[in-house]
N, C-alpha and C positions, 0 to 999 in steps of 0.2 A: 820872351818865349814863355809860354804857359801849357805846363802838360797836366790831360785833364783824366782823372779815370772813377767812371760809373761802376755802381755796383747796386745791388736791391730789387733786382728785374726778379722777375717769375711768373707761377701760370697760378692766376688765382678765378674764384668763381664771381659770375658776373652778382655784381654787390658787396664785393669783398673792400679789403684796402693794400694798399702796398705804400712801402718808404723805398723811395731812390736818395740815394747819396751821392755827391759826386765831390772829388778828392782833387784839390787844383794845388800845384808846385808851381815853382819857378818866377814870374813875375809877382809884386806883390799884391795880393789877393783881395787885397780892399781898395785898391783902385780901378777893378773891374767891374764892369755890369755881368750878373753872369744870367744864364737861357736855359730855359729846357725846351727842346722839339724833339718831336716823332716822325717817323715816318713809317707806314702803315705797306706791307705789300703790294708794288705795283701804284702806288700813288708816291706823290712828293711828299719831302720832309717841310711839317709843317708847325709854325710858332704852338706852344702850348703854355709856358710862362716866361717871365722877366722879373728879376727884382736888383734893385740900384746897389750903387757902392754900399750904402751906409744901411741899407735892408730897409729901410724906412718907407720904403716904397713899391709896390708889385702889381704887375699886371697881367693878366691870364686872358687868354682867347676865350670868348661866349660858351665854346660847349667845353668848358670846364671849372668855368665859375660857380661855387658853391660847392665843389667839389676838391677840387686839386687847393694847395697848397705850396708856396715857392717859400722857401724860408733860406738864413745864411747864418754860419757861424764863423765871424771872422776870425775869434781868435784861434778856430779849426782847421781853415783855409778849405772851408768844405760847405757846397748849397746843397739841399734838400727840399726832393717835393714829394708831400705828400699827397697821396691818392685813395681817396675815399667813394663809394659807391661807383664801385665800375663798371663800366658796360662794353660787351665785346668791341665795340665799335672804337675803344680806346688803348684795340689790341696794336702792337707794332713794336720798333727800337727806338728806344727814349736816350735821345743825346744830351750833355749837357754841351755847355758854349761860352764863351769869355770874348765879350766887347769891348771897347773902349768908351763906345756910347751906347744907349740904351734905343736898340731896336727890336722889330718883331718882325725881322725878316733874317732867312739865313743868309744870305752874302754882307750881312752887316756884323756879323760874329768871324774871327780869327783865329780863334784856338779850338777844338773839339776832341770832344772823349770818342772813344770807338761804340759807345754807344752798349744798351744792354735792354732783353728782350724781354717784354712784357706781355702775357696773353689772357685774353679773359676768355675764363668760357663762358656757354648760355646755358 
């Protein structure tokens, strides 16, 4: 069991930055892949990063390459993505996620945070 809890959401201006943290207990934290996805009003929750057990590795969806940032601290038991240069269209609830294996789909993640809301203006 892994309980996961977001925090660092808010309303910023489209070009701004924001830091989301997310806080994982319970199983041991460096044998997860952990996730961030969104999901945007009225649309599906959809992959936005991934980075592997050991951090060494991360993968972000096309519209947010060169922007976002997936980073881990394990001896924190906490992932973190950073959000630079935002654009409304990156408005929604950012969840994080804890896998066992390293996907980019949400029915492949097990654990989730309740998630915390993000908005950009224009």
């Amino acid at each position: 069991q892994v309980q996961l809890v977001e925090s660092g959401g808010g309303l910023v201006q489209a070009g701004g930055s924001l830091g989301l943290s997310c806080a994982a207990s319970g199983r041991t934290f460096r044998t997860t892949v952990m996730g961030w996805f969104r999901q945007a009003p009225g649309k599906e929750r959809e992959f936005v990063a991934a980075i592997s057990r050991s951090g060494t590795s991360t993968y972000g969806t096309d519209s947010v390459k060169g922007r976002f940032t997936i980073s881990r601290d394990n001896a924190k038991d906490t992932v973190y993505l950073q959000m630079n240069s935002l654009k409304p269209e990156d408005t929604g609830v950012y969840y994080c996620a804890a896998s066992g294996v390293l996907r980019t789909t949400p029915p492949g993640y097990d654990y989730w945070g309740q998630g915390t809301q993000v908005t950009v203006s224009s």
